[in-house]
ModelCIF file with pLDDT and N, C-alpha, C, O atoms, coordinates in Angstrom:
data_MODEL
#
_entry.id   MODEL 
#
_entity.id                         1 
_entity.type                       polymer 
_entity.pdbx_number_of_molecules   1 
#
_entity_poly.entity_id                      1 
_entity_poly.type                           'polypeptide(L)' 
_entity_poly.nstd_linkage                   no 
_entity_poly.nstd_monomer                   no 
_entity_poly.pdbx_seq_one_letter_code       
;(UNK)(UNK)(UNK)(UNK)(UNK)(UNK)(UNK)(UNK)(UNK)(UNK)(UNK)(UNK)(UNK)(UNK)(UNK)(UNK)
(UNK)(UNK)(UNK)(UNK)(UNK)(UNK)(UNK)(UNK)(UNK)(UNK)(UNK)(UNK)(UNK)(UNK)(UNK)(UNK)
(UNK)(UNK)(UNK)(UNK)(UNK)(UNK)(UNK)(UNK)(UNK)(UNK)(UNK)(UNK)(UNK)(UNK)(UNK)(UNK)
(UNK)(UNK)(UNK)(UNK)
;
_entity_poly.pdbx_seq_one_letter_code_can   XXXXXXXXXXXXXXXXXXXXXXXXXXXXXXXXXXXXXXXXXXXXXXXXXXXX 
_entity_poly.pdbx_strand_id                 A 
#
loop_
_entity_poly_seq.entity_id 
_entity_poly_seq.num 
_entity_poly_seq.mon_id 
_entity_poly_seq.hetero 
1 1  UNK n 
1 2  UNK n 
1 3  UNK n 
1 4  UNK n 
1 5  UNK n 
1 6  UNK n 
1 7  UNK n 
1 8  UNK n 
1 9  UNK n 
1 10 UNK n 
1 11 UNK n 
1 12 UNK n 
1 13 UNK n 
1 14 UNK n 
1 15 UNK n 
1 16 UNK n 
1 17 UNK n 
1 18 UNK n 
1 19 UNK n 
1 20 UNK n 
1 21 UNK n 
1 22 UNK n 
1 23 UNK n 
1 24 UNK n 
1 25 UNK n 
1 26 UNK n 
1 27 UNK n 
1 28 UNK n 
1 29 UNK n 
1 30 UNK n 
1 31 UNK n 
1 32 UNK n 
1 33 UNK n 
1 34 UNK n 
1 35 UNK n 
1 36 UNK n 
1 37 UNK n 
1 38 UNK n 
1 39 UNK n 
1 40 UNK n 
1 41 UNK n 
1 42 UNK n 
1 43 UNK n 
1 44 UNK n 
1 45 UNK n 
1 46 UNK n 
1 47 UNK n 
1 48 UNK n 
1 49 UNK n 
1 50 UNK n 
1 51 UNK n 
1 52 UNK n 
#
_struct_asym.id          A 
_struct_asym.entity_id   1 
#
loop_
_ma_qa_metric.id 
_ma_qa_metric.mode 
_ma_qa_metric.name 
_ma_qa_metric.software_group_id 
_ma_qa_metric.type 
1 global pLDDT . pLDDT 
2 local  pLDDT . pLDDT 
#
_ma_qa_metric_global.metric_id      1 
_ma_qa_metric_global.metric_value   89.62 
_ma_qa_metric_global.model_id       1 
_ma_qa_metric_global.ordinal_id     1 
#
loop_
_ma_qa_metric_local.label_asym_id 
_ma_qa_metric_local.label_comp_id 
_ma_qa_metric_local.label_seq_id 
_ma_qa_metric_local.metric_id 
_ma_qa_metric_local.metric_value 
_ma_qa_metric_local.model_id 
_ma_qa_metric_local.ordinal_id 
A UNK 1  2 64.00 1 1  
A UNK 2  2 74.00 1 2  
A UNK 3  2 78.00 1 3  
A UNK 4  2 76.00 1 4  
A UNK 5  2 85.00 1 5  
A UNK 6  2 87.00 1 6  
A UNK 7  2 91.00 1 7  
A UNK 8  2 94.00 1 8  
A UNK 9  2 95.00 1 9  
A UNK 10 2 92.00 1 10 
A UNK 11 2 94.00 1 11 
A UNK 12 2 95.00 1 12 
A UNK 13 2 94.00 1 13 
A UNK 14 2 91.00 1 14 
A UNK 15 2 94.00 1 15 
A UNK 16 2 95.00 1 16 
A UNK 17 2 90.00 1 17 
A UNK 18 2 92.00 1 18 
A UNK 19 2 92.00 1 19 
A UNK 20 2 92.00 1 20 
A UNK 21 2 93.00 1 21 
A UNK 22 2 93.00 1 22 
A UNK 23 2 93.00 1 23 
A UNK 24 2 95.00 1 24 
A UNK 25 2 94.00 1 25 
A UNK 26 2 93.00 1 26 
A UNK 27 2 93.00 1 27 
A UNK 28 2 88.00 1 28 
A UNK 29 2 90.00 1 29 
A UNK 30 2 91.00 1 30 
A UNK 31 2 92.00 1 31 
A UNK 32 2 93.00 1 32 
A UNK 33 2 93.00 1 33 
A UNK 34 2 91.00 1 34 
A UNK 35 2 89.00 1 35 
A UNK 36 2 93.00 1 36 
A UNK 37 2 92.00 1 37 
A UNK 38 2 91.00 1 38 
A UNK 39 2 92.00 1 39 
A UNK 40 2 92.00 1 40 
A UNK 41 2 89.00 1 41 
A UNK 42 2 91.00 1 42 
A UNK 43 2 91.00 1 43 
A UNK 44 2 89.00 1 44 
A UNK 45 2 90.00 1 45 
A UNK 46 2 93.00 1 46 
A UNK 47 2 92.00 1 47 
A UNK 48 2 89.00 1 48 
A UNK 49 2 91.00 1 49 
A UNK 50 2 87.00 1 50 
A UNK 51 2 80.00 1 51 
A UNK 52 2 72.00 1 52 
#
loop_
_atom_site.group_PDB 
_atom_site.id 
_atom_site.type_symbol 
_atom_site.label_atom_id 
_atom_site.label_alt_id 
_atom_site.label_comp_id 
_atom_site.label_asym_id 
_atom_site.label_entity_id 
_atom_site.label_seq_id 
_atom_site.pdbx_PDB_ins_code 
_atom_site.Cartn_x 
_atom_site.Cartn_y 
_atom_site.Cartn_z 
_atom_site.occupancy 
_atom_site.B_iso_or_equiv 
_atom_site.pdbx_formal_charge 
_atom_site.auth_seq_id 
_atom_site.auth_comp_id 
_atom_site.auth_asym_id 
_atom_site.auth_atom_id 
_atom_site.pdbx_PDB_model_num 
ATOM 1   N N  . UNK A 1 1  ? 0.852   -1.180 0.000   1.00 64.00 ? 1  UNK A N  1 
ATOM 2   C CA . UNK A 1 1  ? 0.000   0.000  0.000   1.00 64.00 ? 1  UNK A CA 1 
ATOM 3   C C  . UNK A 1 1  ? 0.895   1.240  0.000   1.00 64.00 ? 1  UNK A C  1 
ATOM 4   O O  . UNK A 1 1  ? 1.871   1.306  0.748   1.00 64.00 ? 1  UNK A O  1 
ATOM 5   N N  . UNK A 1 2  ? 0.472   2.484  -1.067  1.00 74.00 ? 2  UNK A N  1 
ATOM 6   C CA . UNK A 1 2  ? 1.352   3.558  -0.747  1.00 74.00 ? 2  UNK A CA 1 
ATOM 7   C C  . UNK A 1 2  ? 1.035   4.372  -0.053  1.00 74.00 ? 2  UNK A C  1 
ATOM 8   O O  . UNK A 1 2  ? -0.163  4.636  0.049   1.00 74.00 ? 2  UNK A O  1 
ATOM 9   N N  . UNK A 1 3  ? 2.200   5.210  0.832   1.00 78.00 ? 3  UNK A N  1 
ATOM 10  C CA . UNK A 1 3  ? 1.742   5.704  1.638   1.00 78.00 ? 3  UNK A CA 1 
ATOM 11  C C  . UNK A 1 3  ? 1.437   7.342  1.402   1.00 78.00 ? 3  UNK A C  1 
ATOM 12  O O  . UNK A 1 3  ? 2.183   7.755  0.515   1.00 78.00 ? 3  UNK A O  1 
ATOM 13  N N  . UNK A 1 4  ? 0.542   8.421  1.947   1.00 76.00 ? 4  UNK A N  1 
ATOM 14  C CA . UNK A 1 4  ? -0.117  9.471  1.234   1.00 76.00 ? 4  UNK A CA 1 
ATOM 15  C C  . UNK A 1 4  ? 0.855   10.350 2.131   1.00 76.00 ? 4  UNK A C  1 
ATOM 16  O O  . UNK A 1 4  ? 1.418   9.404  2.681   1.00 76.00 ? 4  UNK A O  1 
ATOM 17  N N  . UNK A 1 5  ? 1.323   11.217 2.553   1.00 85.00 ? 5  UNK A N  1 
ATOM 18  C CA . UNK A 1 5  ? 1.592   11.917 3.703   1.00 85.00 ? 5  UNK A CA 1 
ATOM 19  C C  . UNK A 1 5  ? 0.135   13.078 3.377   1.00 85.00 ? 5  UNK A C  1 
ATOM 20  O O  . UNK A 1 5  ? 0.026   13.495 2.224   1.00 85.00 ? 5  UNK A O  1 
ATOM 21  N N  . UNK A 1 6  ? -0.943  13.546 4.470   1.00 87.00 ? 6  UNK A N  1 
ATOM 22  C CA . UNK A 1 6  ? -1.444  14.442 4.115   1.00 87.00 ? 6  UNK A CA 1 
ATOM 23  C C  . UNK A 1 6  ? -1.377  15.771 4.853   1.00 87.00 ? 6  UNK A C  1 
ATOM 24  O O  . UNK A 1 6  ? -1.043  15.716 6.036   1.00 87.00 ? 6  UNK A O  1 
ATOM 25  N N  . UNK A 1 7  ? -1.727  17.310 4.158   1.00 91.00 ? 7  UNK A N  1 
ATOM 26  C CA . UNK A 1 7  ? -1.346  18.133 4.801   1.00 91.00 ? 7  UNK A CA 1 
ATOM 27  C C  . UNK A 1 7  ? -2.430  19.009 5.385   1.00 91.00 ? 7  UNK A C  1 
ATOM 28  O O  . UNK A 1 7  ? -3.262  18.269 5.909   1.00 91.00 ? 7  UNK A O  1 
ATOM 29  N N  . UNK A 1 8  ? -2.697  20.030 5.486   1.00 94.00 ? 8  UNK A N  1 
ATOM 30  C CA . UNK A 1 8  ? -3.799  20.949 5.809   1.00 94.00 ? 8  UNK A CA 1 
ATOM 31  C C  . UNK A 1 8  ? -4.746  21.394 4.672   1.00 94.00 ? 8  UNK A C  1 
ATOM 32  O O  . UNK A 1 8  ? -5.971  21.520 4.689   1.00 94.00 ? 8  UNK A O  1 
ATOM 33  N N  . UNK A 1 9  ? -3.593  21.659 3.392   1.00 95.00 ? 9  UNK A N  1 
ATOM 34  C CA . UNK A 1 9  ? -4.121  22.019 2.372   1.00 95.00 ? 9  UNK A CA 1 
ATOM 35  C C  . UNK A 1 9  ? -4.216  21.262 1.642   1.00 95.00 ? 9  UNK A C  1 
ATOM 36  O O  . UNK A 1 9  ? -4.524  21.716 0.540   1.00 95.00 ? 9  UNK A O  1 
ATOM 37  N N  . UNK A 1 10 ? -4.048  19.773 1.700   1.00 92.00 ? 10 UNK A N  1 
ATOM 38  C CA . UNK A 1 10 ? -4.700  18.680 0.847   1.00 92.00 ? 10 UNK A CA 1 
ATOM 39  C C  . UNK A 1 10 ? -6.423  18.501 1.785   1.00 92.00 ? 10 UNK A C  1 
ATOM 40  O O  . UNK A 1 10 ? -7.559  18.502 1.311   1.00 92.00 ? 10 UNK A O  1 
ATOM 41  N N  . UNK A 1 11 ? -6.119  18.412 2.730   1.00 94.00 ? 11 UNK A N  1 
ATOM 42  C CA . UNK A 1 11 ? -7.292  18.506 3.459   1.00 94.00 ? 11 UNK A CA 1 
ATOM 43  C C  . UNK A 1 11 ? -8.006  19.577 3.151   1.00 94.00 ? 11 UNK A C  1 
ATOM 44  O O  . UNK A 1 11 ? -8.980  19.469 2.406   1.00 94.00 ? 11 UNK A O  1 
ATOM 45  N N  . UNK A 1 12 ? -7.729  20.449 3.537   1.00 95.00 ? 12 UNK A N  1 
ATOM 46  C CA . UNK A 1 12 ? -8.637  22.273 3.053   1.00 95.00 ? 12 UNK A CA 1 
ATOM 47  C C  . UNK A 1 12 ? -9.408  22.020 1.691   1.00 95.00 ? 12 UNK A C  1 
ATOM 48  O O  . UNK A 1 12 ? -10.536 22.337 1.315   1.00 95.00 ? 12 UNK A O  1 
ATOM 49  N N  . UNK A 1 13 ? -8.495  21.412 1.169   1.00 94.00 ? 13 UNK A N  1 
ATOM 50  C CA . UNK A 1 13 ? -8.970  21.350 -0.453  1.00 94.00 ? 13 UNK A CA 1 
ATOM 51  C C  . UNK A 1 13 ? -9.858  19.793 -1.223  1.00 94.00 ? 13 UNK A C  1 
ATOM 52  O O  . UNK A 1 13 ? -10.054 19.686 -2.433  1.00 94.00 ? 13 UNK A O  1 
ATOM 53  N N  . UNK A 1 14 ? -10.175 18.993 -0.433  1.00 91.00 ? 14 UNK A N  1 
ATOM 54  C CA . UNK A 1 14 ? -10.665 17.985 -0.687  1.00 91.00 ? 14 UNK A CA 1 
ATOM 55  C C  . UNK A 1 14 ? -12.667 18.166 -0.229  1.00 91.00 ? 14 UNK A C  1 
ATOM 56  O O  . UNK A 1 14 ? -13.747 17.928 -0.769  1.00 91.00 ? 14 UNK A O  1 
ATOM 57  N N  . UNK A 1 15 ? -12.067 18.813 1.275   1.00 94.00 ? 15 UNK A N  1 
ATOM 58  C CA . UNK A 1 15 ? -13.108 19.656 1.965   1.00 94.00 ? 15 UNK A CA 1 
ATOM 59  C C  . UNK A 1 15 ? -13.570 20.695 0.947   1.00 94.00 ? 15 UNK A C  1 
ATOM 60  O O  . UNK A 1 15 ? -14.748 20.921 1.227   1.00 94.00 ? 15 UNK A O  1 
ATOM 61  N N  . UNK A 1 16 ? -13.182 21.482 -0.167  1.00 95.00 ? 16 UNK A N  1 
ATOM 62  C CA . UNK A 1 16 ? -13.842 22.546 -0.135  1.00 95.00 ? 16 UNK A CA 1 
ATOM 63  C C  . UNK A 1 16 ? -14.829 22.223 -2.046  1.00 95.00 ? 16 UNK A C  1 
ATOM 64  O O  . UNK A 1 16 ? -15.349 22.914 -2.923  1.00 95.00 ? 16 UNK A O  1 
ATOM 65  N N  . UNK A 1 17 ? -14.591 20.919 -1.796  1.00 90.00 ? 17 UNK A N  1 
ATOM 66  C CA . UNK A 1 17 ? -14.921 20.356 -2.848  1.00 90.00 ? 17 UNK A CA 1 
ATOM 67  C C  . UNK A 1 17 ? -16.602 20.035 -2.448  1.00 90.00 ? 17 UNK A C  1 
ATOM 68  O O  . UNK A 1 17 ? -17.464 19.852 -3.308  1.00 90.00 ? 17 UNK A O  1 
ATOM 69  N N  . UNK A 1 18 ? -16.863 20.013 -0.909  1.00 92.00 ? 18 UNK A N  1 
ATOM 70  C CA . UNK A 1 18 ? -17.979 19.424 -0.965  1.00 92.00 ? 18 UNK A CA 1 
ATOM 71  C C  . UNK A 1 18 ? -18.894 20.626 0.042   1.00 92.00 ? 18 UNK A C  1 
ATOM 72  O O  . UNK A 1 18 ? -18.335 21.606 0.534   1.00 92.00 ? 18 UNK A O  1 
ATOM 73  N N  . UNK A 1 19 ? -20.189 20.361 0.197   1.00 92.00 ? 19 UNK A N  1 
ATOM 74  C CA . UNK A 1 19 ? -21.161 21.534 0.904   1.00 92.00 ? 19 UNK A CA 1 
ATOM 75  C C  . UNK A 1 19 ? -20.456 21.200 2.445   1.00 92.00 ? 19 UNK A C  1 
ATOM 76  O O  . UNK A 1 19 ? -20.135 22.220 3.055   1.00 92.00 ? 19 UNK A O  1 
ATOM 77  N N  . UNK A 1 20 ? -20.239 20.182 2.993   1.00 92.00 ? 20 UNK A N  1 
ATOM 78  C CA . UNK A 1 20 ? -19.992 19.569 4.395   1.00 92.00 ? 20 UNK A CA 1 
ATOM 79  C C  . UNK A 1 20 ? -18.528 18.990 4.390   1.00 92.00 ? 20 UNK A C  1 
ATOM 80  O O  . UNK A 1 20 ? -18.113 18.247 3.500   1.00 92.00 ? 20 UNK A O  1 
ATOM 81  N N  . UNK A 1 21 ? -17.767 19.416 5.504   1.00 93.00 ? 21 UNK A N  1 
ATOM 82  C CA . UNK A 1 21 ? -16.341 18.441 5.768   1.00 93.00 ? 21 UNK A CA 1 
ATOM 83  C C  . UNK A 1 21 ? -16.495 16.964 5.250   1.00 93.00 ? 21 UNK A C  1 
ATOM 84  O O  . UNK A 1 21 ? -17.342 16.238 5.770   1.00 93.00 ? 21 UNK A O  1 
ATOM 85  N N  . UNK A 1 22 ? -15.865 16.608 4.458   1.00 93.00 ? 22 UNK A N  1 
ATOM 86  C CA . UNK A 1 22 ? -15.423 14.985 4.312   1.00 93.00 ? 22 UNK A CA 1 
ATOM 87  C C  . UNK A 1 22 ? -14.136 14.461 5.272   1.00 93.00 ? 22 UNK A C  1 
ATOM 88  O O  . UNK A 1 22 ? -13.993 13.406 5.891   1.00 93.00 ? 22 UNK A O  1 
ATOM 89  N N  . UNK A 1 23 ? -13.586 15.202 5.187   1.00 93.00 ? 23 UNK A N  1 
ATOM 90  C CA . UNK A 1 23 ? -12.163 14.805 6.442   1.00 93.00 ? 23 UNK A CA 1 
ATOM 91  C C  . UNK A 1 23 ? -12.166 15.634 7.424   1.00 93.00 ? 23 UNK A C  1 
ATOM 92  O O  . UNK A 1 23 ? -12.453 16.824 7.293   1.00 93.00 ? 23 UNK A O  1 
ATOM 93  N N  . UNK A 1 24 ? -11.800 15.006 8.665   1.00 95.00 ? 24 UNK A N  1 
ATOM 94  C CA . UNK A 1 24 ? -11.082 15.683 9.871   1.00 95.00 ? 24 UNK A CA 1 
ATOM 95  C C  . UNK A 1 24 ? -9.947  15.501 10.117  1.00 95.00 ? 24 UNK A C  1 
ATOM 96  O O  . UNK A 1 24 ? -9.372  14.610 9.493   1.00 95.00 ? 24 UNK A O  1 
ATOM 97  N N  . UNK A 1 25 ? -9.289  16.203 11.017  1.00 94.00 ? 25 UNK A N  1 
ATOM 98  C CA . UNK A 1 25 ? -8.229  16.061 11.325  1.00 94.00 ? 25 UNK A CA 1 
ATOM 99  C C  . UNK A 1 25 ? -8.253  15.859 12.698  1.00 94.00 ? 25 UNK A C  1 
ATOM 100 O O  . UNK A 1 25 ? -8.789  16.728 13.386  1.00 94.00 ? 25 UNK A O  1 
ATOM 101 N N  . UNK A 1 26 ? -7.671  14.661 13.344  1.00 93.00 ? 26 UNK A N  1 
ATOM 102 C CA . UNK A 1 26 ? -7.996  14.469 15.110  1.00 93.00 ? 26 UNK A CA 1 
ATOM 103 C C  . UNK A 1 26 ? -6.606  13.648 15.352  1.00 93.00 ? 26 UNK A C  1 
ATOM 104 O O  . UNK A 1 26 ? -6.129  12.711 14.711  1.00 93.00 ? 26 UNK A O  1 
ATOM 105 N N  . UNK A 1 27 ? -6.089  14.395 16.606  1.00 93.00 ? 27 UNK A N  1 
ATOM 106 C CA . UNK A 1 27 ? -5.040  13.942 17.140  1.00 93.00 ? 27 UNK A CA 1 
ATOM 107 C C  . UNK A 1 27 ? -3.727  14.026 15.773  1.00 93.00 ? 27 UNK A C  1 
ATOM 108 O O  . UNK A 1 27 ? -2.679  13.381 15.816  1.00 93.00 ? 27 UNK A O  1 
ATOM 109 N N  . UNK A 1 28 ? -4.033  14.752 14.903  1.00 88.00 ? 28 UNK A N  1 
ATOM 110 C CA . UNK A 1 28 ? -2.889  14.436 13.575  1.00 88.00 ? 28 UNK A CA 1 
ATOM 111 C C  . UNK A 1 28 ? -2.992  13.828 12.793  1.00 88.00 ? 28 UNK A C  1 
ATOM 112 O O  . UNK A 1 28 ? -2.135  13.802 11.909  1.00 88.00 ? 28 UNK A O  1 
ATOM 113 N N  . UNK A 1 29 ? -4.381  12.853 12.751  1.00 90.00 ? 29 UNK A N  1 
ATOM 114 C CA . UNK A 1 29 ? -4.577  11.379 11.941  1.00 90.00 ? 29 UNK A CA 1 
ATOM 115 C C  . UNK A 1 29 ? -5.746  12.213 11.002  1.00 90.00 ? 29 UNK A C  1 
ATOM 116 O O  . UNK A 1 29 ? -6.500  13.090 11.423  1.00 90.00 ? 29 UNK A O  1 
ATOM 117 N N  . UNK A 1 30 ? -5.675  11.714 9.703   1.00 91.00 ? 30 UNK A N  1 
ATOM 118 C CA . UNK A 1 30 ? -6.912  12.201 8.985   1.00 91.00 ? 30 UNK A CA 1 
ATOM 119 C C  . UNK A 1 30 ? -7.847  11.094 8.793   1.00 91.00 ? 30 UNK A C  1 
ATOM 120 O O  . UNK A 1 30 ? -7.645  9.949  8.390   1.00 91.00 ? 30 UNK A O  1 
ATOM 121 N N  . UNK A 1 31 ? -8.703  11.569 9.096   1.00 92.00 ? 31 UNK A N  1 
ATOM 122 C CA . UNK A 1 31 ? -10.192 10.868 9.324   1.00 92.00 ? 31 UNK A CA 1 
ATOM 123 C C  . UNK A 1 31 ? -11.574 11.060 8.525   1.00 92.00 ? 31 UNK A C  1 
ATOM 124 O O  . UNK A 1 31 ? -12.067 12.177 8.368   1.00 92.00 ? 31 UNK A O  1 
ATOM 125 N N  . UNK A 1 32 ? -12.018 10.166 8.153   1.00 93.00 ? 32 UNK A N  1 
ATOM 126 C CA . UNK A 1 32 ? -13.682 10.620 7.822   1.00 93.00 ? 32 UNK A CA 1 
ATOM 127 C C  . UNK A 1 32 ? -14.670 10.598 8.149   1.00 93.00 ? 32 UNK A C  1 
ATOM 128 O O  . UNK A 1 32 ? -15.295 9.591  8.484   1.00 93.00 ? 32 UNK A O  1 
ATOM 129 N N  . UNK A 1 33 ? -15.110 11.868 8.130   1.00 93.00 ? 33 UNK A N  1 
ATOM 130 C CA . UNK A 1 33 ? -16.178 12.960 9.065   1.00 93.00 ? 33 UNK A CA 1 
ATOM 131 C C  . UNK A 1 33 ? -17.710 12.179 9.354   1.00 93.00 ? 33 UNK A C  1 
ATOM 132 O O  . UNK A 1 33 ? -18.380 12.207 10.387  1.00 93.00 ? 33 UNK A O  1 
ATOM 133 N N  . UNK A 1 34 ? -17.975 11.539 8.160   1.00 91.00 ? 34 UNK A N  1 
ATOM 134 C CA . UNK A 1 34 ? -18.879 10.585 8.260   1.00 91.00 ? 34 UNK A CA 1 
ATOM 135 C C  . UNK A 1 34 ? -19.118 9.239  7.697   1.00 91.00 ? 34 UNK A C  1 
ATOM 136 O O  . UNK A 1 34 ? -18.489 8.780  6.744   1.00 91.00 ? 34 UNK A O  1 
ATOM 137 N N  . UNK A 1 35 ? -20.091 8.612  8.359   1.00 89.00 ? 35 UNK A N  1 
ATOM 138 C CA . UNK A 1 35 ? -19.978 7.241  7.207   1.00 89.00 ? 35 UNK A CA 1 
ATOM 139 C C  . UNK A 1 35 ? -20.173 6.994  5.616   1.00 89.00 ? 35 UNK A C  1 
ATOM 140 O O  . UNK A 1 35 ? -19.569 6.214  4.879   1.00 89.00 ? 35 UNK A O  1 
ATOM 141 N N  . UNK A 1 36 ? -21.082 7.793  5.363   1.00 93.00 ? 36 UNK A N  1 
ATOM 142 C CA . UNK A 1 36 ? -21.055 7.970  3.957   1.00 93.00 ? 36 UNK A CA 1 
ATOM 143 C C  . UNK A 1 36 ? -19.935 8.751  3.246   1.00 93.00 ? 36 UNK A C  1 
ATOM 144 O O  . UNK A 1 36 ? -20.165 8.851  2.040   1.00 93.00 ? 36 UNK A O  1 
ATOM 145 N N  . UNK A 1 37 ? -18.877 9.288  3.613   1.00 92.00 ? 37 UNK A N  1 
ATOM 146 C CA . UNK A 1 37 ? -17.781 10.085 3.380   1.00 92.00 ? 37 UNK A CA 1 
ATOM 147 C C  . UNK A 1 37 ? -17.274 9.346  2.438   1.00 92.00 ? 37 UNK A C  1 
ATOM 148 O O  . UNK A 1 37 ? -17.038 9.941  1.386   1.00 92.00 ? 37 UNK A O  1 
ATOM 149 N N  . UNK A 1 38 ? -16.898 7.619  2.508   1.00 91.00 ? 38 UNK A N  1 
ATOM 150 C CA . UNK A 1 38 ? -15.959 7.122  1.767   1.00 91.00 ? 38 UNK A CA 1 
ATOM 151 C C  . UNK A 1 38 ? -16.621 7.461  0.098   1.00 91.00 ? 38 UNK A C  1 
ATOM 152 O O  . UNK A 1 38 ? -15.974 7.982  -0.811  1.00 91.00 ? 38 UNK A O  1 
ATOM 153 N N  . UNK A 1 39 ? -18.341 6.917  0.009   1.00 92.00 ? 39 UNK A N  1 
ATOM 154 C CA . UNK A 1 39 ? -19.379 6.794  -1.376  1.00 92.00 ? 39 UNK A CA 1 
ATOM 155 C C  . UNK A 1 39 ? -19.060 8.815  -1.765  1.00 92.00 ? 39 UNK A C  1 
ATOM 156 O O  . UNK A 1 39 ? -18.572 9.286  -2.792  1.00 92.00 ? 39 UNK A O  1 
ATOM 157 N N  . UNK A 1 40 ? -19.466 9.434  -0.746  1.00 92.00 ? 40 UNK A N  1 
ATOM 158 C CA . UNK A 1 40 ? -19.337 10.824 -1.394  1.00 92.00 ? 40 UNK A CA 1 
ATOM 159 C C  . UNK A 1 40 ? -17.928 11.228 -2.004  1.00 92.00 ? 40 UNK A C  1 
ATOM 160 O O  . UNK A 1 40 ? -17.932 12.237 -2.708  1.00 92.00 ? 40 UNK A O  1 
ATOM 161 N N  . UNK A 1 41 ? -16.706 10.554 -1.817  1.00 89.00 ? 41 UNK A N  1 
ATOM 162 C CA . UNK A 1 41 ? -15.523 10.672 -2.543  1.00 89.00 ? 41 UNK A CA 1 
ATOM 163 C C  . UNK A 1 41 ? -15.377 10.048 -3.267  1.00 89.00 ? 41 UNK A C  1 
ATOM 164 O O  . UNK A 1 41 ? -14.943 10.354 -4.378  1.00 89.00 ? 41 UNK A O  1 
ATOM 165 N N  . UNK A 1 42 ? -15.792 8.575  -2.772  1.00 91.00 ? 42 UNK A N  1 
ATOM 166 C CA . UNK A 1 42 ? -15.742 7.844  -4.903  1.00 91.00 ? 42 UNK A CA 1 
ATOM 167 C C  . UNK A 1 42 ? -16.639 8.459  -5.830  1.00 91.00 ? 42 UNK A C  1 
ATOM 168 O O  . UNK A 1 42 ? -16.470 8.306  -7.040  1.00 91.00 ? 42 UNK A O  1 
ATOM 169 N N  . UNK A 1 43 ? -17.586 9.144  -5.366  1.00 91.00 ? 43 UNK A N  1 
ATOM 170 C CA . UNK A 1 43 ? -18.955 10.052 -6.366  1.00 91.00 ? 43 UNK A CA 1 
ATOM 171 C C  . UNK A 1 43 ? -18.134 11.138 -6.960  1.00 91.00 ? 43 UNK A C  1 
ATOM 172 O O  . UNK A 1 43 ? -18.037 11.270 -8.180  1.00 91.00 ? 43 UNK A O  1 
ATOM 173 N N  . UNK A 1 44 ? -17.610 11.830 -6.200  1.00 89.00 ? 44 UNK A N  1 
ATOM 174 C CA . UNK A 1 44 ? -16.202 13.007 -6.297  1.00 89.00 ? 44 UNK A CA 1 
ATOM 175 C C  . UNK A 1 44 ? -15.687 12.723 -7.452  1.00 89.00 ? 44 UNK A C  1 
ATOM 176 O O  . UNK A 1 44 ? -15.898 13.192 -8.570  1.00 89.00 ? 44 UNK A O  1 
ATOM 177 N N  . UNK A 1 45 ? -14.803 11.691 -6.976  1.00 90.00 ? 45 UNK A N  1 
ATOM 178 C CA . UNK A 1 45 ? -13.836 11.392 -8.376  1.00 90.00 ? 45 UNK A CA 1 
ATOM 179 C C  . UNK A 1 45 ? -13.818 10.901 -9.384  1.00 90.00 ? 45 UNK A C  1 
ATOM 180 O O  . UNK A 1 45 ? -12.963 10.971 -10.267 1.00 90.00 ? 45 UNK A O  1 
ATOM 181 N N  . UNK A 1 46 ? -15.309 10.039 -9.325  1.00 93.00 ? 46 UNK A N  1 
ATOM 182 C CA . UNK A 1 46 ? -15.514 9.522  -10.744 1.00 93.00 ? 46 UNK A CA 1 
ATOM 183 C C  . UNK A 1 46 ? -16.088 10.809 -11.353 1.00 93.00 ? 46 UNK A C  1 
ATOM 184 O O  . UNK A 1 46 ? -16.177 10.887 -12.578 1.00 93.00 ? 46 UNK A O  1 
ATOM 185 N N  . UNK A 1 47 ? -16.433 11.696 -10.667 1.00 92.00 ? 47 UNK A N  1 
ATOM 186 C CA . UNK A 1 47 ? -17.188 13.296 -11.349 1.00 92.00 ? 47 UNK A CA 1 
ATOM 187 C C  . UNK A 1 47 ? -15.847 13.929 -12.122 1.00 92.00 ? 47 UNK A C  1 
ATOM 188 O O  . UNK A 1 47 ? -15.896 14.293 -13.297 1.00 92.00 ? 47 UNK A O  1 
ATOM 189 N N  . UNK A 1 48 ? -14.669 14.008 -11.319 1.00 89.00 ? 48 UNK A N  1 
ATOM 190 C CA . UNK A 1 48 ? -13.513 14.930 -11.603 1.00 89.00 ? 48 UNK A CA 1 
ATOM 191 C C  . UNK A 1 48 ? -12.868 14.202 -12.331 1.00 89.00 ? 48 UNK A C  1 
ATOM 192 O O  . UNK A 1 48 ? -11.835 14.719 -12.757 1.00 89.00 ? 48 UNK A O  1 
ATOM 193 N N  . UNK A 1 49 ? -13.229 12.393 -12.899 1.00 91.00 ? 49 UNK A N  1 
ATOM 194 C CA . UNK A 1 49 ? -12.230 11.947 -13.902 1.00 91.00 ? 49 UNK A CA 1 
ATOM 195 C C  . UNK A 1 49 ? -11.167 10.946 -13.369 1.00 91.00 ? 49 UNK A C  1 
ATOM 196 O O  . UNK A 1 49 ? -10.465 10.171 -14.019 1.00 91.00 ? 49 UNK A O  1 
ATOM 197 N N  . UNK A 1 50 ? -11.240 11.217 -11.587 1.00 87.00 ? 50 UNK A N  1 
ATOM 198 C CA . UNK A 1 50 ? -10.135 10.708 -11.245 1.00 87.00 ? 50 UNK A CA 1 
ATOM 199 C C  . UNK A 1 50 ? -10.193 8.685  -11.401 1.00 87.00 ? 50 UNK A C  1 
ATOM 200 O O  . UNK A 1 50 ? -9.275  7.962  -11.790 1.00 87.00 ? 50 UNK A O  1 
ATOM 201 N N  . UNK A 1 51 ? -11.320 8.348  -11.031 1.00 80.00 ? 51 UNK A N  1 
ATOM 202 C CA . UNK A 1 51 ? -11.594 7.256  -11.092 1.00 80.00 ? 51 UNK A CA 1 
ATOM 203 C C  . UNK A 1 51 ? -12.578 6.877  -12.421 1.00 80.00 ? 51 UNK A C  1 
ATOM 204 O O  . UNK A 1 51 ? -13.636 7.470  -12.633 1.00 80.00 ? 51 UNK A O  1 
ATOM 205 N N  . UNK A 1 52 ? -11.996 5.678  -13.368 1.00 72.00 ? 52 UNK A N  1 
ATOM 206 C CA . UNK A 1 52 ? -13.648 5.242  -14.028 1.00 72.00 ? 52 UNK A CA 1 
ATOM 207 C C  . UNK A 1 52 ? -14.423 4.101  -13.760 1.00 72.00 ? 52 UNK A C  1 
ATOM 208 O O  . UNK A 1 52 ? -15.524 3.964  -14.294 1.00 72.00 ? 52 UNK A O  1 
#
């Protein structure tokens, strides 16, 4: 598995993609904000191309 390092502004910016936080940040660890978080980012990226 590779590993991501993430920052504030990968975070800031993943977040500002959507109406509601998808990630948190707790204790330093990045996290998702809710359970449906993981479906609202694969929805994301198959939108932006990233995934087909």
């Amino acid at each position: 598995m590779e590993e991501f390092n993430w920052t504030v502004e990968n975070v800031n910016y993943i977040n500002s993609l959507f109406n509601e936080p998808l990630l948190v940040i707790v204790d330093g660890k990045v996290m998702l904000a809710s359970e449906d978080a993981v479906n609202r980012l694969r929805e994301k990226a198959i939108e932006k191309g990233y995934v087909v």
